[in-house]
Residue, then its C-alpha position, 0 to 999 in steps of 0.5 A: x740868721x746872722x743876717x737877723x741880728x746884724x738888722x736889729x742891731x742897726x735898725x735899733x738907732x737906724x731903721x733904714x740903715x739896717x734894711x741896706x745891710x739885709x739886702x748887702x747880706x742876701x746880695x751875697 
């Protein structure tokens, strides 16, 4: 669920940046 919200809160100014967080989340 963190993951979600770490998404939204990047995609909402950076769509593409929000995806690398997502993936740097489920990596770990």
């Amino acid at each position: 669920m963190a993951t979600k919200l770490r998404l939204a809160r990047h995609g909402k100014k950076g769509k593409p940046y929000y995806h690398i967080v997502v993936a740097d989340s489920r990596a770990k």
